[in-house]
KELUM-320549 format. One record per residue (C-alpha): residue in one letter; residue number from 1; x, y, z. Coordinates in nm, 3 decimals, padded with zeros to 5 digits. Each point is the difference from the previous one (the first is absolute). Example, Ala and Ser with C-alpha at 12.3 -4.5 7.8 and 13.67 -1.06 7.14 Angstrom:
BEGIN
+--------+-----+---------+---------+---------+
! residu ! num !      xx !      yy !      zz !
+--------+-----+---------+---------+---------+
!      a !   1 !  01.230 ! -00.450 !  00.780 !
!      s !   2 !  00.137 !  00.344 ! -00.066 !
+--------+-----+---------+---------+---------+
END
This chain:
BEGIN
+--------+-----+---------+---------+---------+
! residu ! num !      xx !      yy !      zz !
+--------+-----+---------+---------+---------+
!      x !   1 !  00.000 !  00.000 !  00.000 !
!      x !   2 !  00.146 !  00.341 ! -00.115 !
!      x !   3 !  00.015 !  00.257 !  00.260 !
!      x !   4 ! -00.267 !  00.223 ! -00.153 !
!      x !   5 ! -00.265 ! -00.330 !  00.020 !
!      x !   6 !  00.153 ! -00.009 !  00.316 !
!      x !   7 ! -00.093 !  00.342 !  00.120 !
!      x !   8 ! -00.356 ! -00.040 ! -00.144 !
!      x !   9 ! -00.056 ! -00.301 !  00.159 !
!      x !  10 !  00.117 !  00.161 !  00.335 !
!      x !  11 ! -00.219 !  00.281 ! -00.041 !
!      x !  12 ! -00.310 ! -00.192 ! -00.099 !
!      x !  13 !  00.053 ! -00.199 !  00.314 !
!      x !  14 !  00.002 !  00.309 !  00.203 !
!      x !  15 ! -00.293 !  00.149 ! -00.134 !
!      x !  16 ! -00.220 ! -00.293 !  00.053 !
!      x !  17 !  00.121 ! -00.018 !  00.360 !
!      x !  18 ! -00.079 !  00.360 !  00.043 !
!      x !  19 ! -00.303 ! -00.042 ! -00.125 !
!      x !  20 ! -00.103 ! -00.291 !  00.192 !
!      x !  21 !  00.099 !  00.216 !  00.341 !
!      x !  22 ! -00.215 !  00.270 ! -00.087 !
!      x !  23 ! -00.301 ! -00.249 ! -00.057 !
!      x !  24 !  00.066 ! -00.133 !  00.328 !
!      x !  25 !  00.026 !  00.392 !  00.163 !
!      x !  26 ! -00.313 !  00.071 ! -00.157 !
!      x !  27 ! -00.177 ! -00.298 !  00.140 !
!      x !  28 !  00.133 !  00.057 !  00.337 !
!      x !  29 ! -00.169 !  00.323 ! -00.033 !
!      x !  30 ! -00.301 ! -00.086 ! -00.124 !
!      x !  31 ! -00.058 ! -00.252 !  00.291 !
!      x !  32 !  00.094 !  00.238 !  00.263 !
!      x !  33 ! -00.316 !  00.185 ! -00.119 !
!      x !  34 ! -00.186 ! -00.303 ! -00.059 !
!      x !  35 ! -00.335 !  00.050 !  00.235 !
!      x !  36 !  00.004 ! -00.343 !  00.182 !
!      x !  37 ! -00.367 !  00.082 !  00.128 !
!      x !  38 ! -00.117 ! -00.016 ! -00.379 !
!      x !  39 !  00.160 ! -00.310 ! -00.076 !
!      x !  40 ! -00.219 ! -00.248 ! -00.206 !
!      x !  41 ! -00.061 ! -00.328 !  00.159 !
!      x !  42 ! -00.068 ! -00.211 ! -00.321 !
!      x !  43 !  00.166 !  00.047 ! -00.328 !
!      x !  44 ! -00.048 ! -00.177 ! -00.293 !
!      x !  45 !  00.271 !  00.000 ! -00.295 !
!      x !  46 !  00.009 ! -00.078 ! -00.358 !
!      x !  47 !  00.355 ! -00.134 ! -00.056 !
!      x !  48 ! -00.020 !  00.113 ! -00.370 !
!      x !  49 !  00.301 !  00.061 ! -00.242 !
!      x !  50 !  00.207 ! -00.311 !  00.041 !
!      x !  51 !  00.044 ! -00.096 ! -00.339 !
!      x !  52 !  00.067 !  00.344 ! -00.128 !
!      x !  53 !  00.259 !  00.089 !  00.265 !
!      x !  54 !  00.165 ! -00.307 ! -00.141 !
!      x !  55 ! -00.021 !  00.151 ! -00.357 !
!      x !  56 !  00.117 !  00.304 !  00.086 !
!      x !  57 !  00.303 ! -00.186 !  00.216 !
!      x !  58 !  00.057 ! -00.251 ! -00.308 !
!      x !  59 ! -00.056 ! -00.295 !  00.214 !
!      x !  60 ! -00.241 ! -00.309 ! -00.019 !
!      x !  61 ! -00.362 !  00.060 !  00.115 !
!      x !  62 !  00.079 ! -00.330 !  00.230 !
!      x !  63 !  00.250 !  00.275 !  00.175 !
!      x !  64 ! -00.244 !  00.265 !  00.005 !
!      x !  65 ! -00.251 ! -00.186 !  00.164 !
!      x !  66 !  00.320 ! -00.128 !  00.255 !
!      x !  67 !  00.084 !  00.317 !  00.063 !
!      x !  68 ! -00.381 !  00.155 !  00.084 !
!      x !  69 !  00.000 ! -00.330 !  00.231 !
!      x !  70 !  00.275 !  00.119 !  00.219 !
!      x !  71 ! -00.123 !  00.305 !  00.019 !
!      x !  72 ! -00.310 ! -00.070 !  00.188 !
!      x !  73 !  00.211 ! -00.010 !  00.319 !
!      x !  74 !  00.136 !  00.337 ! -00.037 !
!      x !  75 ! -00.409 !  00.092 ! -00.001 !
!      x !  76 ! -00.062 ! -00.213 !  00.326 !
!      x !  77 !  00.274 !  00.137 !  00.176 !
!      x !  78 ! -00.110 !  00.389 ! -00.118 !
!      x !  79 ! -00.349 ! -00.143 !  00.102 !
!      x !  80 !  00.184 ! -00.094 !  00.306 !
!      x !  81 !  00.127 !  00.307 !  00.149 !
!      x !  82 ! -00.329 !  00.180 ! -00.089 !
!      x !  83 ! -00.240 ! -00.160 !  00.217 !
!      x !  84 ! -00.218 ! -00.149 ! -00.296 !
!      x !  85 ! -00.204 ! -00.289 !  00.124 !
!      x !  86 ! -00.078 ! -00.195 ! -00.391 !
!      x !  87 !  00.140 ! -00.021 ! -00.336 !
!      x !  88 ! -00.195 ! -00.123 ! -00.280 !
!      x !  89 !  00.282 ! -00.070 ! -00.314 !
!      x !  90 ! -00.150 ! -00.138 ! -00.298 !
!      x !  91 !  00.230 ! -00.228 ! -00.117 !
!      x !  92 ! -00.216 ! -00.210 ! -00.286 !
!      x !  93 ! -00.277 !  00.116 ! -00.128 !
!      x !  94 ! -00.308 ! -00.290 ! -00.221 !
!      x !  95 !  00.107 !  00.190 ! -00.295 !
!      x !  96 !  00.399 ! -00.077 !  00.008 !
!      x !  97 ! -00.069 ! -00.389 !  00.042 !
!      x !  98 ! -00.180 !  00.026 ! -00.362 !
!      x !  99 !  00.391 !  00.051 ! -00.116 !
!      x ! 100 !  00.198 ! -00.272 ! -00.188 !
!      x ! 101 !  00.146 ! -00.243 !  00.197 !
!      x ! 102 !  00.380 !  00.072 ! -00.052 !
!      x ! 103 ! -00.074 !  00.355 !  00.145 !
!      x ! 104 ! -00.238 ! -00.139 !  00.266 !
!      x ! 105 !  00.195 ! -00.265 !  00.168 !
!      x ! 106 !  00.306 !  00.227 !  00.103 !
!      x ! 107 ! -00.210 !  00.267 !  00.148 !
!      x ! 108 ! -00.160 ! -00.244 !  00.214 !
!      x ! 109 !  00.316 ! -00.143 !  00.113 !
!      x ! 110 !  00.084 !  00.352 !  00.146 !
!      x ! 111 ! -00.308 !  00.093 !  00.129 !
!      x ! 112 ! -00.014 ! -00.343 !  00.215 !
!      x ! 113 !  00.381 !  00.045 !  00.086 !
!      x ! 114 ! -00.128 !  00.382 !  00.085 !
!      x ! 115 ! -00.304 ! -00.155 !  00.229 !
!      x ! 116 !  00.286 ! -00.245 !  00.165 !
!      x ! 117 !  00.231 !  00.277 !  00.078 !
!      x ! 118 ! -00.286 !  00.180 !  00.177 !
!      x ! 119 ! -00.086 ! -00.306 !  00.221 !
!      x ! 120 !  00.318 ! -00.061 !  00.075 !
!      x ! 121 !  00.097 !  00.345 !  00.089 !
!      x ! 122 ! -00.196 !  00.012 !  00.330 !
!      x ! 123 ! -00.065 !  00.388 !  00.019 !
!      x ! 124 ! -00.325 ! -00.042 ! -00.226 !
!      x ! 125 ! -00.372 ! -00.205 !  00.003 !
!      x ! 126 ! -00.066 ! -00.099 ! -00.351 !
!      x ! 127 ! -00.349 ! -00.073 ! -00.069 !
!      x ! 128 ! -00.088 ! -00.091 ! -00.367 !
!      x ! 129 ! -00.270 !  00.231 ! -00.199 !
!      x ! 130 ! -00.162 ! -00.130 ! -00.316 !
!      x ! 131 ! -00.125 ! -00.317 ! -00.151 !
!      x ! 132 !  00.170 ! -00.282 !  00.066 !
!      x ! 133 ! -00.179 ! -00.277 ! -00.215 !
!      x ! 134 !  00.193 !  00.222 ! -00.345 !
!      x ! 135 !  00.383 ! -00.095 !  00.120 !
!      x ! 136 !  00.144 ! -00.300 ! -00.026 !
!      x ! 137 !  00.043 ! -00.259 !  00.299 !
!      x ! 138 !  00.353 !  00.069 !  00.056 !
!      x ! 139 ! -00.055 !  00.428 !  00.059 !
!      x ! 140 ! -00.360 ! -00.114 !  00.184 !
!      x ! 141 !  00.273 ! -00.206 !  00.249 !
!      x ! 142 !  00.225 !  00.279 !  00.039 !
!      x ! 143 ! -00.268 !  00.235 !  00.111 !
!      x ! 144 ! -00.143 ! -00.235 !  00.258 !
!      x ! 145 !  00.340 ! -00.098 !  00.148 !
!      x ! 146 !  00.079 !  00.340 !  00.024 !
!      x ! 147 ! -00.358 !  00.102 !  00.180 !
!      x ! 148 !  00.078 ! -00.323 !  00.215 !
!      x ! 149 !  00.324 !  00.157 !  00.115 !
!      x ! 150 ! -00.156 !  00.350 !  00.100 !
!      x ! 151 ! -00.223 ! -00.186 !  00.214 !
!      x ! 152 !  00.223 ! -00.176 !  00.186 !
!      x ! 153 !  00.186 !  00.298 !  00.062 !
!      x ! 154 ! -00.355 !  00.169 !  00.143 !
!      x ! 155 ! -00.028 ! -00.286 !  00.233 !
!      x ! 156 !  00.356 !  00.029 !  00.137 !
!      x ! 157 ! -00.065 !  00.351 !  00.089 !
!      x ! 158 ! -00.254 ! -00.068 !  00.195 !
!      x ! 159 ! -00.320 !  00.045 ! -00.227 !
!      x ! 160 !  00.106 !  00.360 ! -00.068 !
!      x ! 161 !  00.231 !  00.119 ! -00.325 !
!      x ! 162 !  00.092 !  00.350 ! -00.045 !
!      x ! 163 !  00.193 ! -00.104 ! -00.318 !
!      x ! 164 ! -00.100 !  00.185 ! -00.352 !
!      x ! 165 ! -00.261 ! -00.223 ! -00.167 !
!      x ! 166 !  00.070 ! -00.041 ! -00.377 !
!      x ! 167 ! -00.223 ! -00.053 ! -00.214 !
!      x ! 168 !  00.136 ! -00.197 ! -00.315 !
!      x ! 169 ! -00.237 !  00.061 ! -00.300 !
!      x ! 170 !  00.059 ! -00.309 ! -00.243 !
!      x ! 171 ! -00.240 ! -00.126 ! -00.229 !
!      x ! 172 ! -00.155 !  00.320 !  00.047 !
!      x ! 173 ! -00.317 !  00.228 ! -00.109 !
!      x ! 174 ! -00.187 !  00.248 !  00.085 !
!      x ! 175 ! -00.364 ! -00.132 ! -00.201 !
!      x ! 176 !  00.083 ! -00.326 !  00.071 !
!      x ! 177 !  00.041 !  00.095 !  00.392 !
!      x ! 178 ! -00.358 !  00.164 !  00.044 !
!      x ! 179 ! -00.115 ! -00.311 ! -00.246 !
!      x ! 180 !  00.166 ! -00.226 !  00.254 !
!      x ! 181 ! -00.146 !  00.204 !  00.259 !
!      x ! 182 ! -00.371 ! -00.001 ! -00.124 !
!      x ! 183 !  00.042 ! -00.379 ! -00.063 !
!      x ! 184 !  00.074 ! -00.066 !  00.308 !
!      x ! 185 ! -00.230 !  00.207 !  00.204 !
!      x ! 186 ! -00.298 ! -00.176 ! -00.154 !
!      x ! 187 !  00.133 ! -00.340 !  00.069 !
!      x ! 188 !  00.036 !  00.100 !  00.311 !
!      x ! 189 ! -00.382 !  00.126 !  00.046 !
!      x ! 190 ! -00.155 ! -00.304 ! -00.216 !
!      x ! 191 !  00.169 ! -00.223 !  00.289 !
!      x ! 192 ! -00.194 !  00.195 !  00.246 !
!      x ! 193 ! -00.312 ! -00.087 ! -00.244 !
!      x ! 194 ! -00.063 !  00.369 ! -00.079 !
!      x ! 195 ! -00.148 !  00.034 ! -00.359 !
!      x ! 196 !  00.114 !  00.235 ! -00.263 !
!      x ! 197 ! -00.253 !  00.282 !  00.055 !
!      x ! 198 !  00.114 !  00.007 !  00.342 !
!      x ! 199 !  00.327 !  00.015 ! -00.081 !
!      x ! 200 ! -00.061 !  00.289 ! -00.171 !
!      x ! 201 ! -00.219 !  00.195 !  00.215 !
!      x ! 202 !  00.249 ! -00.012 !  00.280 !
!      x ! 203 !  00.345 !  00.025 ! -00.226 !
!      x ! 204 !  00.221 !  00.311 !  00.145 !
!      x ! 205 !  00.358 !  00.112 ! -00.107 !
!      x ! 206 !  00.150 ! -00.132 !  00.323 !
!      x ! 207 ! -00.135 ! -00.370 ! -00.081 !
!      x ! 208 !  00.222 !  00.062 ! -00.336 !
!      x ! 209 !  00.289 !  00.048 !  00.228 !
!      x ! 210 ! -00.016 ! -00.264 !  00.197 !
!      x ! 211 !  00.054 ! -00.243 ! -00.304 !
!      x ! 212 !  00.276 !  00.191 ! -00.146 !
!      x ! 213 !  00.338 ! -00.122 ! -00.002 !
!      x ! 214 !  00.142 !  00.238 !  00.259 !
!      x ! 215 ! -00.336 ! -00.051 !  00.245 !
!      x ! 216 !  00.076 !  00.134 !  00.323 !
!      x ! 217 !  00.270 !  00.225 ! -00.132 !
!      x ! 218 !  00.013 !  00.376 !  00.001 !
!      x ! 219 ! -00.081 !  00.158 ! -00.378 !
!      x ! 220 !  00.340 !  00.136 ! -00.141 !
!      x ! 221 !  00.063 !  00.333 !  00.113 !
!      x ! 222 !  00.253 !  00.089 ! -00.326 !
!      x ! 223 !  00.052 ! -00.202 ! -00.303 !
!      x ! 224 !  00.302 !  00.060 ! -00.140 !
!      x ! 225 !  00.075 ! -00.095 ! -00.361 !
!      x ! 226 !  00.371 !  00.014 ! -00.167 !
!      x ! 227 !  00.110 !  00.046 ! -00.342 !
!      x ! 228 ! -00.185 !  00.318 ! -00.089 !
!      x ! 229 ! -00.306 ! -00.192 ! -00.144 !
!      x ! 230 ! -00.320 !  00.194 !  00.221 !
!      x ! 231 ! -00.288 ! -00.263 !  00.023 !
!      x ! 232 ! -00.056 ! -00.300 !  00.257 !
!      x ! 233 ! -00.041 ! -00.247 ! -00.245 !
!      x ! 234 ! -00.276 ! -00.152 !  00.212 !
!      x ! 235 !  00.224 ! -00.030 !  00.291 !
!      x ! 236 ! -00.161 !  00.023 !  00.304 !
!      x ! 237 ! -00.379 !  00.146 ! -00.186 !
!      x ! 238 ! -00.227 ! -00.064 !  00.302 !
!      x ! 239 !  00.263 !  00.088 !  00.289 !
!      x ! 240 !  00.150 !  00.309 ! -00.178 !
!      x ! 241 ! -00.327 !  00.210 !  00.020 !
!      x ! 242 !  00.089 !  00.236 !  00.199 !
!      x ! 243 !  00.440 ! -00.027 ! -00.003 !
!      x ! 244 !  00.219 !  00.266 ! -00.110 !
!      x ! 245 !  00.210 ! -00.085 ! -00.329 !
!      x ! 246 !  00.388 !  00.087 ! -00.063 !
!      x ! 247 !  00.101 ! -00.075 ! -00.299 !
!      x ! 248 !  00.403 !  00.007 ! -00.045 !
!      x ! 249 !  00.176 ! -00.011 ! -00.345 !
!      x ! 250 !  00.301 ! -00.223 !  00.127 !
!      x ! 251 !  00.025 ! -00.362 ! -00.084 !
!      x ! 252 ! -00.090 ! -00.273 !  00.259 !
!      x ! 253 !  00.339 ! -00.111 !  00.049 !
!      x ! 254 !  00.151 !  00.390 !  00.032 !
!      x ! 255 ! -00.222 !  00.083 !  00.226 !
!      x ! 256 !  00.183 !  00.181 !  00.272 !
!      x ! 257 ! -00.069 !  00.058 !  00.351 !
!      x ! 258 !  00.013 !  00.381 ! -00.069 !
!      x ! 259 ! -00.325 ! -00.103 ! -00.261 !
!      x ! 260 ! -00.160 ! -00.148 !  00.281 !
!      x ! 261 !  00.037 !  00.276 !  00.221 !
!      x ! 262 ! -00.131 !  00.221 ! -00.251 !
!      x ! 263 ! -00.327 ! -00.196 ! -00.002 !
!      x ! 264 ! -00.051 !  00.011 !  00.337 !
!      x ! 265 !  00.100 !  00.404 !  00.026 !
!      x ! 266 ! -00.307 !  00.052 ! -00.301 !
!      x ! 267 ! -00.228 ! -00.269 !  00.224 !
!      x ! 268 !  00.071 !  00.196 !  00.315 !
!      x ! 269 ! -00.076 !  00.357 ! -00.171 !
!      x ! 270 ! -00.348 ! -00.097 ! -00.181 !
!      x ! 271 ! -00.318 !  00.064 !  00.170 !
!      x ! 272 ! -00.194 ! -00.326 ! -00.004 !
!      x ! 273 ! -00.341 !  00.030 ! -00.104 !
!      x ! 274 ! -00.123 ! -00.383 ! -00.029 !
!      x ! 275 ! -00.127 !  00.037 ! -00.365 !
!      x ! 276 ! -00.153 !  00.370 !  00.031 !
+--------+-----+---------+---------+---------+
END
């Protein structure tokens, strides 16, 4: 290498680590002035962008979707030292097991060895949200074995866990979640020998909610979606009536803790008024 490639190289190096210390000033800064009183304490995320961040970094989209896996436990860990009590990540949605096997397959791998990594972690609950009778047996396993383990660890603490429940969204839609949901509740009501028209006289939104997927769980309070794209997709349609909605242009796997921060500063600043 000449000196002059040298020099450059040098320099480059120095500006990226300059640059990376001021990103970490200004997120200092911004969580000093983070309002912890206006935290949210559910947040949903759309881990969008993997494949393009891997187009854009000329790798495989196997590596992008590697690389957006290890970055879910930055998000816990931000989660973490926030105080927020559930994340909702949708990790597979109905629509992306429609895609050809050879692309399919090795994004299953990762989210199961993503699910796994979770369990095994210890600082997390992971509770499974979506239908489970669309993966295959072997992903179906995972999620059970990994619910197994978070109640074991309930039970050794006593019956109480303080730990941040995660919600894994596999398999996972919003129309076919309130379809689910519907299904479900009259089941439920023809076991108890009502008929349809009384079914239907007495049908309120909170017996929709109590069929849904994350029954018993707090609605999200932001839904935050990454890669710049500014729709839900159907994540989340019943629960997300009345959340806030940050929409940041970074790529799943760059997302940065300063990114998060920002979402929480906007969350803390808005005025909630519950759909009015």
């Amino acid at each position: 290498m000449s000196a002059r490639s040298a020099g450059k190289a040098t320099t480059s190096v120095m500006r990226n680590t300059l640059r990376r210390l001021a990103v970490r000033l200004y997120a200092r800064r911004v969580e000093g002035r983070l309002d912890t009183a206006r935290v949210p304490k559910h947040i949903g995320v759309v881990l969008d962008g993997n494949r393009r961040w891997a187009k854009a970094a000329s790798s495989s989209t196997k590596q992008g979707y590697e690389a957006g896996a290890a970055k879910i436990r930055e998000l816990l860990g931000w989660c973490a030292e926030t105080d927020v009590e559930v994340v909702t990540l949708w990790l597979l949605s109905t629509d992306n097991l429609n895609r050809a096997p050879e692309e399919l397959n090795p994004l299953l791998s990762i989210v199961e060895d993503a699910v796994r990594d979770l369990a095994a972690d210890g600082r997390w609950r992971v509770n499974h949200v979506g239908a489970l009778d669309v993966l295959p047996e072997r992903t179906r396993e995972v999620l059970r074995q990994a619910e197994e383990r978070a109640g074991k660890a309930r039970d050794a603490g006593g019956g109480r866990d303080d730990r941040i429940l995660v919600n894994v969204a596999i398999g996972y839609g919003g129309r076919q979640e309130i379809t689910d949901a519907v299904r479900s509740l009259l089941a439920k009501r023809a076991a108890e020998g009502q008929t349809l028209e009384q079914v239907a006289e007495s049908l309120g939104v909170e017996d929709i909610s109590e069929h849904l997927y994350t029954r018993g769980q707090p609605d999200p309070d932001l839904v935050i979606r990454t890669s710049g794209e500014q729709r839900l997709s159907g994540f989340m349609l019943w629960q997300s009536a009345h959340s806030e909605y940050y929409f940041c242009e970074a790529y799943w796997p760059a997302f940065r803790k300063v990114d998060f921060l920002r979402a929480m500063r906007d969350y803390a600043a808005r005025q909630r008024r519950y759909g009015l």
